[in-house]
C-alpha positions in Angstrom: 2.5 2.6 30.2 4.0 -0.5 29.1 4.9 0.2 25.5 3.8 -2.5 22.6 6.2 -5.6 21.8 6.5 -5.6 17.8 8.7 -7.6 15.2 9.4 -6.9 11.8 9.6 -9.6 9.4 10.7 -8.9 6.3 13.9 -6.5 6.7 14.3 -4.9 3.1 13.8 -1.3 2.5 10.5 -0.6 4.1 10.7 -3.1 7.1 14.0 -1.0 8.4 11.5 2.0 8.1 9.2 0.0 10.4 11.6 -1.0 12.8 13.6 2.8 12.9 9.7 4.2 13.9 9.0 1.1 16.0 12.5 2.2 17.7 11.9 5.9 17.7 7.7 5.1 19.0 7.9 6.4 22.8 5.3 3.6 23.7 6.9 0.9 21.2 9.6 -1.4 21.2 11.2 -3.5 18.6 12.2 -7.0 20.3 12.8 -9.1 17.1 13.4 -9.4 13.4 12.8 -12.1 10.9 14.5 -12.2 7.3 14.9 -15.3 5.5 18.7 -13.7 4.2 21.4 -13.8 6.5 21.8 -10.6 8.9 25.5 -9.6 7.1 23.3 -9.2 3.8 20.5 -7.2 5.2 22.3 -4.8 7.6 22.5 -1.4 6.0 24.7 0.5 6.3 27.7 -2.6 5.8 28.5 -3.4 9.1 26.1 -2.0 11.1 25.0 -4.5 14.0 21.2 -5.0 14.7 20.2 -4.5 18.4 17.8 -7.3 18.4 17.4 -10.8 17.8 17.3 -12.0 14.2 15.8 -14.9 13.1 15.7 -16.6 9.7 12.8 -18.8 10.5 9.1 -17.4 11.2 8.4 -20.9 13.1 11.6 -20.2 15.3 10.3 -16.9 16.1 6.9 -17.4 16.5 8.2 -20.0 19.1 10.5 -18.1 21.2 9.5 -14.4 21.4 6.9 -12.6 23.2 5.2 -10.1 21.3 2.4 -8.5 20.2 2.5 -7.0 16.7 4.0 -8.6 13.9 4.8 -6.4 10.8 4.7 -8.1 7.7 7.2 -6.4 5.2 8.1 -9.8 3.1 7.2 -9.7 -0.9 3.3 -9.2 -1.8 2.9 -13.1 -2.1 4.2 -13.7 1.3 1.8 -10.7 3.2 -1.6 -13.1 3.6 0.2 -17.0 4.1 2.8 -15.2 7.0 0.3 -13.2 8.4 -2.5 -16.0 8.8 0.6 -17.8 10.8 0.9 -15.2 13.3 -3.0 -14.2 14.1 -3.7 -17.9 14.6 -0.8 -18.0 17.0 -2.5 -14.8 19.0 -0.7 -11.7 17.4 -2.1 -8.4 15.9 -0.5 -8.1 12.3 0.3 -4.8 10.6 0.2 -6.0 6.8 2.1 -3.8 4.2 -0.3 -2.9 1.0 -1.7 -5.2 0.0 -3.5 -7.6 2.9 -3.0 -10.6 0.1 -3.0 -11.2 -3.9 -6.5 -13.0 -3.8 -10.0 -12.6 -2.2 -10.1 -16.0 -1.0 -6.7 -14.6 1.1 -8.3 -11.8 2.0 -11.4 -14.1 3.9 -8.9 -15.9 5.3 -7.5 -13.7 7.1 -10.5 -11.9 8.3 -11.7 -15.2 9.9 -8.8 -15.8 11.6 -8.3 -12.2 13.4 -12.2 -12.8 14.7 -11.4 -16.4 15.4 -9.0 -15.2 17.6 -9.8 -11.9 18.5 -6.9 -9.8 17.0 -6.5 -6.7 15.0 -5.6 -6.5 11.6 -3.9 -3.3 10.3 -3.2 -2.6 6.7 -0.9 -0.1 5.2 -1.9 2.1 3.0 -0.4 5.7 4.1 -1.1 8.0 1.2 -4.3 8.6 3.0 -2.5 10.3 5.6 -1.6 13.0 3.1 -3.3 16.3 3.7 -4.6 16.4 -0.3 -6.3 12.9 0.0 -7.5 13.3 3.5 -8.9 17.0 2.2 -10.6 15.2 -0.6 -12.2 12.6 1.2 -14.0 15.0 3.3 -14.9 17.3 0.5 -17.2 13.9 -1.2 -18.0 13.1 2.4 -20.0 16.3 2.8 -21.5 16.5 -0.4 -19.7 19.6 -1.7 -19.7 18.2 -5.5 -23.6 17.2 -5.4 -23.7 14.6 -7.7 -19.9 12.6 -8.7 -20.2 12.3 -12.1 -16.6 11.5 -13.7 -13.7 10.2 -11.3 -10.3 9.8 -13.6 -7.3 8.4 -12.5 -4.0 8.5 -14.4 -1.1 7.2 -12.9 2.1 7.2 -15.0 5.5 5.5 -13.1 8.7 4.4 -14.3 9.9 1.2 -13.2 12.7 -0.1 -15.8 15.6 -3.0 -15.2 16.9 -1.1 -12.0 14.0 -2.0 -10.3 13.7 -6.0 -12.1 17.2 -6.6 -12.1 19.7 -6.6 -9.3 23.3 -4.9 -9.5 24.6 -8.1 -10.9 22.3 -8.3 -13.9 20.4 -11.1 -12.2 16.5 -11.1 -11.7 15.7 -9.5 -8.5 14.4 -12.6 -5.9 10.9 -11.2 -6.0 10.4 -8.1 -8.4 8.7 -8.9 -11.5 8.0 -12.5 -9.7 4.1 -13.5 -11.1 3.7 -15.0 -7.8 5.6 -12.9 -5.2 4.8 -9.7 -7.1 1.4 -9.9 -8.5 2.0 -7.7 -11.2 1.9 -3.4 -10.9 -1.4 -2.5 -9.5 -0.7 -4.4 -6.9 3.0 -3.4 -6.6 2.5 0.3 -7.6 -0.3 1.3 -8.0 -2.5 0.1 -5.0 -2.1 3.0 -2.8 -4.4 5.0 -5.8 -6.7 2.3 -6.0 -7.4 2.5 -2.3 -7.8 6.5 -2.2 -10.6 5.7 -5.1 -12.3 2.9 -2.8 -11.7 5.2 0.0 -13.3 7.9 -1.3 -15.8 7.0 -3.5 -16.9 3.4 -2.7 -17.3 0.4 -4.3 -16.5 0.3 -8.1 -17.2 -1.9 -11.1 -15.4 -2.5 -13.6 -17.4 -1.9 -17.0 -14.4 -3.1 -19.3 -10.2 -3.1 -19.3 -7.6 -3.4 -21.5 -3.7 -4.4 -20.5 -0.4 -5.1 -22.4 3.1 -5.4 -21.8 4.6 -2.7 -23.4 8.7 -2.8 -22.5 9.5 -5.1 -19.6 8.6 -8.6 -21.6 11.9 -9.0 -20.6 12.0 -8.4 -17.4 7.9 -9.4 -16.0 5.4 -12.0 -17.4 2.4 -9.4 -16.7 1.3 -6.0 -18.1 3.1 -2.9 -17.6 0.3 -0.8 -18.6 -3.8 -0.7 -18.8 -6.8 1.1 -19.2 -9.8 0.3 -17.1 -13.5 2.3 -17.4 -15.8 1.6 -14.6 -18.7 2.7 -12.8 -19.1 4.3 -9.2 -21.0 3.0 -6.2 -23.0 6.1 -6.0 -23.8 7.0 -9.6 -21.4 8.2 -12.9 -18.6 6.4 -13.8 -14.5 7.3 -14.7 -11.2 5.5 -15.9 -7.8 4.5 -14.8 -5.4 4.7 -16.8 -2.2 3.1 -15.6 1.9 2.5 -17.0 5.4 1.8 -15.4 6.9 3.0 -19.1 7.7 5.9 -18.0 11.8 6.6 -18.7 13.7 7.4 -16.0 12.0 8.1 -12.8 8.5 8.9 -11.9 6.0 11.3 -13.8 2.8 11.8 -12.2 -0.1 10.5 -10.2 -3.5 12.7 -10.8 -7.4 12.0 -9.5 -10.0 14.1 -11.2 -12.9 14.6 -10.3 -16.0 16.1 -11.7 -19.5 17.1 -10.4 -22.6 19.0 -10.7 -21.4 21.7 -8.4 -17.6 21.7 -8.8 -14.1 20.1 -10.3 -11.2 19.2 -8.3 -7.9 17.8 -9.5 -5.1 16.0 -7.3 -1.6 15.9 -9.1 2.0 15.6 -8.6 4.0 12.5 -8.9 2.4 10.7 -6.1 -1.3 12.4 -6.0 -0.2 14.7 -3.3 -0.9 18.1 -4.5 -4.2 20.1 -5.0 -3.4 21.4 -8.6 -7.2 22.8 -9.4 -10.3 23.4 -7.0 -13.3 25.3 -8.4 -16.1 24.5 -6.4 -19.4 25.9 -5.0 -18.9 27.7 -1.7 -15.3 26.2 -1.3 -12.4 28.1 -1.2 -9.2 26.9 -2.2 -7.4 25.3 1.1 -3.7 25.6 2.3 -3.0 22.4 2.9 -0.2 21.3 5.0 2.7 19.9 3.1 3.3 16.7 1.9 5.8 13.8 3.3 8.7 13.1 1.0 8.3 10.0 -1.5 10.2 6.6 0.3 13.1 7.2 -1.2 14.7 3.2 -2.6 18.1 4.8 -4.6 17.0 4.5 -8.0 13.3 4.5 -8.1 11.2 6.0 -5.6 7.6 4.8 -4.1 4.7 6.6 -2.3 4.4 8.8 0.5 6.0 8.4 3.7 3.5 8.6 6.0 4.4 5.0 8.0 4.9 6.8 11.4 1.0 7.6 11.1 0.1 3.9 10.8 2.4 3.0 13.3 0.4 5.8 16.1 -2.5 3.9 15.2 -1.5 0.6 15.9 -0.2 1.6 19.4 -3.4 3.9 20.0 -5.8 1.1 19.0 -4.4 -1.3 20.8 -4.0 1.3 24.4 -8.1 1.7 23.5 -7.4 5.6 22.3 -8.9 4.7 18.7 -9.9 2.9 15.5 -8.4 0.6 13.1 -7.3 3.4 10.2 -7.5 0.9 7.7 -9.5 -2.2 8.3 -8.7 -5.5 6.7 -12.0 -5.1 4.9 -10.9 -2.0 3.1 -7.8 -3.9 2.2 -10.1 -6.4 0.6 -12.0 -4.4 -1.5 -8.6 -2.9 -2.6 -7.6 -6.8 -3.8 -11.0 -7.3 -4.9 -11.2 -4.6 -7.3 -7.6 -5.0 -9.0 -8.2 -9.0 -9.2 -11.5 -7.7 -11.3 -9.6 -5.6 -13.4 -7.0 -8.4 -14.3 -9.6 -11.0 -14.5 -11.4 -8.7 -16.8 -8.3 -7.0 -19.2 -8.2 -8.1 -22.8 -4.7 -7.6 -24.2 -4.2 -4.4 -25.2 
């Protein structure tokens, strides 16, 4: 089978991850990279030589190689503008979390891949952990009865490591209002997804959000507290920080219903810490993938070699988009309501 042409633009921590499993894919091969830094600043480890073209320029790119999946691994404010450029020019895009900052982004891009009749995969891994995917199936078949609470507490450290670069500078995009888009977005969009996932759509009832300890280091909140209200009945919270000191403490979903309460915990929602429900036993789930490891902070799950089997399975007519560009949209949807929405805290 001929394997799948992809390129990688954006070559920081997590577009080398693409490009190693694009590498290591049996029917996949990496034929080009685009960074807008100079290869001798992105090659890790020092020294090491890429074995593909590298561009600097998208439009230089776009022009010269044949391909057929772009990944776009570039800064949050870049995901939606770069990959608009390469549906309309006739490429599937994979699009790291999330699709775009705005709704209006989000449509954008939807048009375009059924303009032109290309696939749009979004990232958004940590449901390929076997806790999430577990839970999903447990509301799926009705085992709670009725949802009435759904909590969410997700409690990170990001301090001036992650702002500020060895030098002391501001990091190019980090903490950047527009590149960033501020922590649920940057951080905390993987759990906003398993909610909107799971559960369905949600509204937002009321929010609060402050800026706790990086006024130095980002113009938006830190931290927040959101209540809202569930698609199917009941209602729950989110309660959200990156105060945390020193690394990571915990990302836990409750959930509560008329026949049973379930609890997902561990720094990045990944364990099954308590299941008491009617005519379920407690499951042995699989293990989890180790956090994406980034020196001195760590992110969520990785679980990118999943997305990467789907990409290549959709597109050899095997199976579904995982995570459709309309799921990424309720995603943005949701966290633009909540920051539309937060009174200062």
């Amino acid at each position: 089978m001929v394997p799948q042409r992809f390129v990688v633009i954006g070559f920081g921590h997590i577009g080398r991850r693409h490009a190693a499993l694009i590498a290591a894919h049996p029917e996949a091969e990496l034929v080009a990279v685009c960074d807008a830094l100079p290869p001798e600043l992105l090659r890790r480890p020092p020294g090491a030589q890429l074995s593909v073209p590298f561009y600097q320029d998208l439009d230089v790119l776009l022009r010269e190689v044949v391909f057929d999946v772009a990944c776009i691994c570039t800064p949050n404010g870049l995901h939606a503008p770069q990959a608009l450029r390469c549906l309309t020019s006739g490429h599937h895009v994979v699009v790291e979390k999330p699709i775009a900052l705005t709704v209006s982004e989000c449509d954008q891009l939807i048009a375009a891949a059924m303009t032109h009749q290309r696939e749009i995969f979004g990232v958004m891994q940590n449901r390929y952990s076997p806790a999430s995917a577990w839970l999903k199936q447990l509301v799926a078949d009705g085992q709670f009865g009725e949802i009435l609470q759904v909590h969410i507490d997700c409690f990170w450290n990001r301090d001036a490591r992650y702002y500020r670069t060895e030098e002391g500078q501001p990091h190019p995009w980090h903490g950047d209002a527009v590149l960033d888009g501020g922590v649920l977005f940057t951080q905390f969009a993987h759990f906003i997804d398993l909610l909107c996932w799971t559960f369905g759509r949600v509204e937002v009832l009321s929010a609060r959000a402050t800026n706790q300890t990086h006024t130095s280091l980002h113009p938006f909140p830190d931290s927040g507290m959101v209540h809202f209200r569930l698609e199917a009945g009941g209602f729950g919270s989110l309660n959200y920080s990156t105060v945390v000191w020193d690394k990571n403490f915990e990302s836990t979903l409750s959930v509560l219903g008329t026949h049973g309460t379930v609890k997902l915990g561990g720094q990045y929602m990944n364990e099954l810490r308590y299941c008491h429900v009617q005519g379920v036993c407690e499951p042995t789930l699989a293990p989890s993938a180790p956090p994406n490891n980034y020196g001195p902070y760590q992110g969520s799950a990785a679980n990118h070699h999943f997305v990467i089997d789907n990409v290549v399975n959709v597109l050899n007519g095997r199976e579904a988009v995982a995570t459709t560009a309309e799921e990424g949209r309720e995603v943005v949807e949701l966290i633009a309501a909540i920051q539309a929405g937060s009174e200062p805290g």
